[in-house]
N, CA, C and O of each residue as an XYZ file, in Angstrom:
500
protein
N      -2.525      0.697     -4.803
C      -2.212     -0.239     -3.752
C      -1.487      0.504     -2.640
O      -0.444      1.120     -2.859
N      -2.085      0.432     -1.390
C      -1.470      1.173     -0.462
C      -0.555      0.075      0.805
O      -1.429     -0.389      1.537
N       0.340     -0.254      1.087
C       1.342     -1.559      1.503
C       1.684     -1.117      2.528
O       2.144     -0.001      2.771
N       1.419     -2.226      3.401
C       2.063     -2.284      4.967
C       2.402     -0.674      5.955
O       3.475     -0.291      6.421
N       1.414     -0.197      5.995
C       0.659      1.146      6.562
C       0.293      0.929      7.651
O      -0.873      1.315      7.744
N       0.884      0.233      9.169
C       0.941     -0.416      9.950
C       1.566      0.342     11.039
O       2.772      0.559     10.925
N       1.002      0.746     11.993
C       1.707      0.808     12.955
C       2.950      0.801     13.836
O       3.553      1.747     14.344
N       3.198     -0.626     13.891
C       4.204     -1.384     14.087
C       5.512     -1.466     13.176
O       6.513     -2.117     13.475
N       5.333     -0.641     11.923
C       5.832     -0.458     10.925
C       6.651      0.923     10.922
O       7.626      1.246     10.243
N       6.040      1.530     11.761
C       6.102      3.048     11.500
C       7.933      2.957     13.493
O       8.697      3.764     14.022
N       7.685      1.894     13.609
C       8.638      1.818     14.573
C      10.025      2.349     14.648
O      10.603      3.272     15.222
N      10.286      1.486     13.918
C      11.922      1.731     12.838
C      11.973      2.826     12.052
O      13.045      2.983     11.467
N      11.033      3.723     11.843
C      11.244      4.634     10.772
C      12.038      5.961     11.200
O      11.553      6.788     11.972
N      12.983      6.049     10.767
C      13.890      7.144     11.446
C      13.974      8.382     10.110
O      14.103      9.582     10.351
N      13.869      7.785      8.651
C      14.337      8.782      7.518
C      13.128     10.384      7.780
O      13.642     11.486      7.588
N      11.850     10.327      8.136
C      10.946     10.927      7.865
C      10.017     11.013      9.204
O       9.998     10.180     10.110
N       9.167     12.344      9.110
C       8.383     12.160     10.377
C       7.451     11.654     10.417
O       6.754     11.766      9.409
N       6.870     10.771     11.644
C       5.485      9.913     11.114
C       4.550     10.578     10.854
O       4.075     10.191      9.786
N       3.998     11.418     11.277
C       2.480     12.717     10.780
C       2.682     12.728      9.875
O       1.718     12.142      9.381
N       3.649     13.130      8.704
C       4.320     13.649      7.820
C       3.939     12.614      6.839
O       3.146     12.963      5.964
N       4.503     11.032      6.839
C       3.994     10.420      6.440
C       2.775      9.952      5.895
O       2.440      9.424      4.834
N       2.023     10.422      7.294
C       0.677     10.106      7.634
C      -0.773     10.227      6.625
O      -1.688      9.722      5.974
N       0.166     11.694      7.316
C      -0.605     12.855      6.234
C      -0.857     12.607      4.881
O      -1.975     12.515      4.375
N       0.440     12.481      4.196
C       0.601     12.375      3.000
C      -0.316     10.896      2.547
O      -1.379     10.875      1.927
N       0.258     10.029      2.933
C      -0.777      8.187      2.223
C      -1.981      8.691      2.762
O      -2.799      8.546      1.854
N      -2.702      9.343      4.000
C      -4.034      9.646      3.682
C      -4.902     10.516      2.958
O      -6.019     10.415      2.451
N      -3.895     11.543      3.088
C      -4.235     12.797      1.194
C      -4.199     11.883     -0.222
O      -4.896     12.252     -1.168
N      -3.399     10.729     -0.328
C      -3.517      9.829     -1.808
C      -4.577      8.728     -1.267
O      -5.081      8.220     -2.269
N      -4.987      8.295     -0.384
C      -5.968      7.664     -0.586
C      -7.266      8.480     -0.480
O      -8.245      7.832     -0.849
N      -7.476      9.483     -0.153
C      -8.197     10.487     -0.360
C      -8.963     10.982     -1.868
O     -10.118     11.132     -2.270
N      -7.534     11.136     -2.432
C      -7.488     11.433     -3.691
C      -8.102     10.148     -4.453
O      -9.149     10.217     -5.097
N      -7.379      9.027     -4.320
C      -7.800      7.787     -5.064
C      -9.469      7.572     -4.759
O     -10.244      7.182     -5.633
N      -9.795      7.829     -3.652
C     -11.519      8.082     -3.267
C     -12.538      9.241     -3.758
O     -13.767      9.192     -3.710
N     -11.873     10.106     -4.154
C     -12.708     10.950     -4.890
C     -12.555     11.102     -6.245
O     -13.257     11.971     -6.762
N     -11.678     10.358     -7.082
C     -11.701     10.261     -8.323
C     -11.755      8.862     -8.763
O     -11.308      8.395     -9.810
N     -12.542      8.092     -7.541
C     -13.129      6.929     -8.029
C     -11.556      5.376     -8.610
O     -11.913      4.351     -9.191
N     -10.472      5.567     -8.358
C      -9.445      4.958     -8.425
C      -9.609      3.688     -7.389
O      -9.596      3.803     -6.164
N      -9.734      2.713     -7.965
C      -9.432      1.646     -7.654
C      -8.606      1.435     -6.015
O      -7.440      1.791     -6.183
N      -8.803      1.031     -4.681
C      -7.573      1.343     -4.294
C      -7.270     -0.073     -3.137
O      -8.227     -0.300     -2.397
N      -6.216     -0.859     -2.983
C      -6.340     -2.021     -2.371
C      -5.919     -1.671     -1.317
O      -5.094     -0.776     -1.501
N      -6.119     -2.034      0.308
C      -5.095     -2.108      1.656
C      -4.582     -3.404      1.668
O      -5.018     -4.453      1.194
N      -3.707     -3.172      2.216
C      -2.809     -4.580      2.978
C      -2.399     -4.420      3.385
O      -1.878     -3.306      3.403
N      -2.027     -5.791      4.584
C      -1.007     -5.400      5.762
C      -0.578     -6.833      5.654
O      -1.110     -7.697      4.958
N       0.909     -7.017      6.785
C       1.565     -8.041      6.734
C       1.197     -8.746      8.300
O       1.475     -8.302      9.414
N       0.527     -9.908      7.951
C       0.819    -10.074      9.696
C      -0.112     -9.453     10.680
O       0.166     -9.171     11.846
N      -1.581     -9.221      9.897
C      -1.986     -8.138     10.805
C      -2.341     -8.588     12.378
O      -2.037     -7.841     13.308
N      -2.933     -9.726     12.573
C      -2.706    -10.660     13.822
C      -1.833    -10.412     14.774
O      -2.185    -10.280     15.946
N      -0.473    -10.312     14.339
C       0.248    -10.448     15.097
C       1.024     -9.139     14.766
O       1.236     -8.497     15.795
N       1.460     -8.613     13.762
C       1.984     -7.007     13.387
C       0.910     -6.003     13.782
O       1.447     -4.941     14.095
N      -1.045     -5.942     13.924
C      -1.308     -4.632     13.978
C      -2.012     -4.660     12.616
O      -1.670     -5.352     11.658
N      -2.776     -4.029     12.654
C      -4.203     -3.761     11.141
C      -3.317     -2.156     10.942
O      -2.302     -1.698     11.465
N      -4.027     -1.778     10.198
C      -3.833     -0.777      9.040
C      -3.406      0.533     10.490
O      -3.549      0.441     11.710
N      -2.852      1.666      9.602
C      -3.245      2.854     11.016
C      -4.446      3.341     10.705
O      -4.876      3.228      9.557
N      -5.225      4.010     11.782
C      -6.607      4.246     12.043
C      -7.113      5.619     10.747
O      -8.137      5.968     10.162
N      -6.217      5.872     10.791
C      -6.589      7.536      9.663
C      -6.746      7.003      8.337
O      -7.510      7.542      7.537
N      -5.919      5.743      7.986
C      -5.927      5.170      6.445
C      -7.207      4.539      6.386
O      -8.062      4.785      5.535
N      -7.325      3.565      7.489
C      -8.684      2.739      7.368
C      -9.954      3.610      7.485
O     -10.935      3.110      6.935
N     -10.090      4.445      7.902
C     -11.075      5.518      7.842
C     -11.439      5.591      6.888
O     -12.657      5.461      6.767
N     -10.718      5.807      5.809
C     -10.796      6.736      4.369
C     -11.947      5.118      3.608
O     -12.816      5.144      2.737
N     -11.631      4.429      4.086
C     -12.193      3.273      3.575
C     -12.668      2.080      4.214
O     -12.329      0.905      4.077
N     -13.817      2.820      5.187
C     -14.598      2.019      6.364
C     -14.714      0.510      5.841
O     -14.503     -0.498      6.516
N     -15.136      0.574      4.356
C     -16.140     -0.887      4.036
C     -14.990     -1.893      3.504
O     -15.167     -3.064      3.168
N     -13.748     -1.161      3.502
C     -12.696     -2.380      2.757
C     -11.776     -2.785      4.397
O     -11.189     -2.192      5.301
N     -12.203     -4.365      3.933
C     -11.503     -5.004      4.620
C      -9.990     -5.434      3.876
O      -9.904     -5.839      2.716
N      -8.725     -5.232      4.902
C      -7.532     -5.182      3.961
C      -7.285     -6.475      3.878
O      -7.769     -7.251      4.702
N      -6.466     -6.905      2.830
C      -5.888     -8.154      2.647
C      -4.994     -8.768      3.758
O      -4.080     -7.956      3.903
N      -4.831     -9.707      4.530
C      -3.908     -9.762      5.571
C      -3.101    -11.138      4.955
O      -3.386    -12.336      4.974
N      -1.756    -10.231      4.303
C      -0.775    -11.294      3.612
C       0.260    -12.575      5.086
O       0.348    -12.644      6.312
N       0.583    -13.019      4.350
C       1.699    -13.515      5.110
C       3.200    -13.671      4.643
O       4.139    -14.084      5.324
N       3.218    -13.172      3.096
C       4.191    -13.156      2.108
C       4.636    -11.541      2.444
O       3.780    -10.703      2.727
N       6.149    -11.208      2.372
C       7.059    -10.203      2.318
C       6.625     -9.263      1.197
O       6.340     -8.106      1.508
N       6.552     -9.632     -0.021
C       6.415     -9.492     -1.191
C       4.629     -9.559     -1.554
O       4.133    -10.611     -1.958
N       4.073     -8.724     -1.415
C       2.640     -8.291     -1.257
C       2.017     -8.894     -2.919
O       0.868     -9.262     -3.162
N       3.291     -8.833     -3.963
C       2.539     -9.591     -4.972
C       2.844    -11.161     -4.941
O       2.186    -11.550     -5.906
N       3.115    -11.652     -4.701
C       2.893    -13.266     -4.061
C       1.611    -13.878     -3.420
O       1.336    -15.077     -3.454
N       0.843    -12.880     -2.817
C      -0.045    -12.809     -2.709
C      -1.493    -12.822     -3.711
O      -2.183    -11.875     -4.091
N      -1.647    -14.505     -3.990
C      -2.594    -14.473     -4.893
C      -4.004    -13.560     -5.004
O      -4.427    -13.229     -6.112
N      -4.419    -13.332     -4.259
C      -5.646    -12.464     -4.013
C      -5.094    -10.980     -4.325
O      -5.813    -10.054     -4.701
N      -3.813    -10.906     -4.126
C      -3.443     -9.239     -4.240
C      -3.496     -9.464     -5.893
O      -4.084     -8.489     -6.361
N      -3.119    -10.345     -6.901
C      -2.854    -10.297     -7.975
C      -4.531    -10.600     -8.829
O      -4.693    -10.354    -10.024
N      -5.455    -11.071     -8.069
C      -6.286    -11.327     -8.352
C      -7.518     -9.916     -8.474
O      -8.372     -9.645     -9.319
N      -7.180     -9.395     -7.468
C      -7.631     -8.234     -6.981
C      -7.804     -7.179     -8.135
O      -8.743     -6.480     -8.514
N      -5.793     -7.460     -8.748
C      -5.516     -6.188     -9.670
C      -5.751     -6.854    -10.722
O      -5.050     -6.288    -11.560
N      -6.376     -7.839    -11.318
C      -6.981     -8.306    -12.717
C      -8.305     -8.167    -12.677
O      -8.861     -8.295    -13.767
N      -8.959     -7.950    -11.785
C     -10.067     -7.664    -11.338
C     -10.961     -6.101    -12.037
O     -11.990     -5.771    -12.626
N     -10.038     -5.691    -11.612
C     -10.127     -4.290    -12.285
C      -9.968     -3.748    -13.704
O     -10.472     -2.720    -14.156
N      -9.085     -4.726    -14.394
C      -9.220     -4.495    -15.445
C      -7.793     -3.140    -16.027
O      -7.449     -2.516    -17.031
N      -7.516     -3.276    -14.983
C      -6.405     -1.756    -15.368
C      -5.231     -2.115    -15.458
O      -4.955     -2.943    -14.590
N      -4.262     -1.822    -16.234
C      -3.122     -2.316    -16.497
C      -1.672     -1.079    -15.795
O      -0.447     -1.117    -15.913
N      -2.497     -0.233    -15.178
C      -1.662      0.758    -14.457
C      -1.785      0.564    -12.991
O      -2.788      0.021    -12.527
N      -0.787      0.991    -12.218
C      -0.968      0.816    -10.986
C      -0.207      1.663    -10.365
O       0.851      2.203    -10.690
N      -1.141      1.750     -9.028
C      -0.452      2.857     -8.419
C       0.462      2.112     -7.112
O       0.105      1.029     -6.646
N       1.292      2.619     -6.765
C       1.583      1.535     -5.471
C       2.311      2.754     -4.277
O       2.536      3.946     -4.485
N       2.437      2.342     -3.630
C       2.798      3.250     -2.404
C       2.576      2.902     -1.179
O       1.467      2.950     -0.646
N       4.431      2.233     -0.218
C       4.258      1.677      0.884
C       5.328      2.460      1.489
O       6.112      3.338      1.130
N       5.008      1.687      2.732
C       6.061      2.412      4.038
C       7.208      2.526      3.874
O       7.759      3.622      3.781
N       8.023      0.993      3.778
C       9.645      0.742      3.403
C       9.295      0.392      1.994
O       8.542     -0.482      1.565
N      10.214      1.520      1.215
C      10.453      1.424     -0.327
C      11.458      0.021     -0.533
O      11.187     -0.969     -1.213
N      12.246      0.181     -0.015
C      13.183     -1.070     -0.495
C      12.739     -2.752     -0.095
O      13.187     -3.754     -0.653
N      11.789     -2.712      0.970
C      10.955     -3.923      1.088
C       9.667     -3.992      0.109
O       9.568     -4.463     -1.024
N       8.669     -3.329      0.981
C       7.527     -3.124      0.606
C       6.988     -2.662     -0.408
O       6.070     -3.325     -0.890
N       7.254     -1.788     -0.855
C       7.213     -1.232     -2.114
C       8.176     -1.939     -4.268
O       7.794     -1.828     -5.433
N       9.080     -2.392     -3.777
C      10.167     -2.558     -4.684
C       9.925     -4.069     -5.172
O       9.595     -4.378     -6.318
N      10.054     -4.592     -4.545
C       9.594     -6.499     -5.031
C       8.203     -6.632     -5.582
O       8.236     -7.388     -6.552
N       6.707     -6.081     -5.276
C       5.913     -6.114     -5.936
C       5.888     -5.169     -7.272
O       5.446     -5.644     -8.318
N       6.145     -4.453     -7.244
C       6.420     -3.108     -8.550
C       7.623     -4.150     -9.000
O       7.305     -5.127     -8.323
N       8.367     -4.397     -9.456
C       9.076     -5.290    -10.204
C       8.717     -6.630    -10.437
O       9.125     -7.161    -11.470
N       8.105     -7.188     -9.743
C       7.065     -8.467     -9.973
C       5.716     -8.228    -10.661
O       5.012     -9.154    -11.063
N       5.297     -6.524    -10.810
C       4.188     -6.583    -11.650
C       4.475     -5.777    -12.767
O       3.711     -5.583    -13.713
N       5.417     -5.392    -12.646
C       6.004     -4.882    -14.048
C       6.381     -6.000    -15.310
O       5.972     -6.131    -16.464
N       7.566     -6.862    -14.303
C       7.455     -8.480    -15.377
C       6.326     -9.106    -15.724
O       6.220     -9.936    -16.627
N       5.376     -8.671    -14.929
C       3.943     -9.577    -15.543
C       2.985     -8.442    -16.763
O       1.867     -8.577    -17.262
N       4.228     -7.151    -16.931
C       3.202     -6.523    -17.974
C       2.700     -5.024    -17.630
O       2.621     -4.086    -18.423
N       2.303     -5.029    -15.915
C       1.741     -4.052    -15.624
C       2.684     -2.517    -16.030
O       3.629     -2.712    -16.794
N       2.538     -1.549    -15.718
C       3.135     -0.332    -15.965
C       2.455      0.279    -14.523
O       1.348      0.743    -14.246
N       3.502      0.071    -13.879
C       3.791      0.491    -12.220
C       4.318      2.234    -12.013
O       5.215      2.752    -12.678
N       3.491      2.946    -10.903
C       3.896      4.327    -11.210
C       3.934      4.348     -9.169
O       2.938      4.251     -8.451
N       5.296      4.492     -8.731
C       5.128      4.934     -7.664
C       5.471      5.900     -6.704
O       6.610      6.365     -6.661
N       4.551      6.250     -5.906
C       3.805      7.673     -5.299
C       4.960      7.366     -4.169
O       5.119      6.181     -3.878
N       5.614      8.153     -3.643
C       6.206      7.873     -2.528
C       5.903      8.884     -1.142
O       6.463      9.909     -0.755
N       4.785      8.114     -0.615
C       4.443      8.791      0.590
C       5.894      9.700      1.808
O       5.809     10.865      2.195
N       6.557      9.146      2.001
C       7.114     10.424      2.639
C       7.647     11.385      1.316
O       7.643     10.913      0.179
N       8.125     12.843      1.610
C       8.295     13.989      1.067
C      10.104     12.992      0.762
O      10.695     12.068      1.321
N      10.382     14.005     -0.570
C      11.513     13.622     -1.241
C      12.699     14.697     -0.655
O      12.675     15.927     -0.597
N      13.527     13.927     -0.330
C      14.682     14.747      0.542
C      15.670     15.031     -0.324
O      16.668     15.643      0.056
């Protein structure tokens, strides 16, 4: 699951450089594309926040992303639907803001069972 990879997102970001970022969530969705991995987009708001950034959506011309309206990306019935879909009880997750985006769904799908492993697109300081 790749979370709120947005533009408009990338505003506020002061910890890390955006290329840097960039780079990195499009090398793992890369990766998730050539070893055949399952891989979901979403964005929050895209209407009015901005669709995916252009280098991520690339990697995955034919997927149209989920456009939530919930904070919490697993609240999102279709996002949960998505990942039963598949059949996999592992998940990968990896978003912009860890303490928003990332942290409330990985603990909301962990209580439901899953075994959550997450990739943290910027470099570890």
């Amino acid at each position: 699951m790749l979370i709120d990879h947005q533009p408009f997102q990338f505003a506020g970001l002061r910890s890390h450089d955006t290329q840097t970022i960039i780079n990195n969530v499009v090398g793992l969705a890369k990766s998730a594309k050539v070893f055949g991995v399952p891989t979901l987009l979403d964005h929050r708001r895209g209407k009015q926040g901005g669709v995916l950034i252009k280098q991520l959506q690339e990697v995955f011309p034919e997927q149209k992303p989920i456009d939530r309206t919930f904070i919490n990306t697993w609240e999102d019935a279709r996002v949960v639907e998505w990942v039963k879909k598949t059949g996999r009880k592992k998940i990968v997750m990896a978003a912009l803001w860890t303490e928003i985006c990332l942290a409330m769904p990985a603990i909301q799908a962990i209580g439901e069972g899953y075994e959550v492993y997450i990739v943290p697109t910027p470099p570890a300081v």
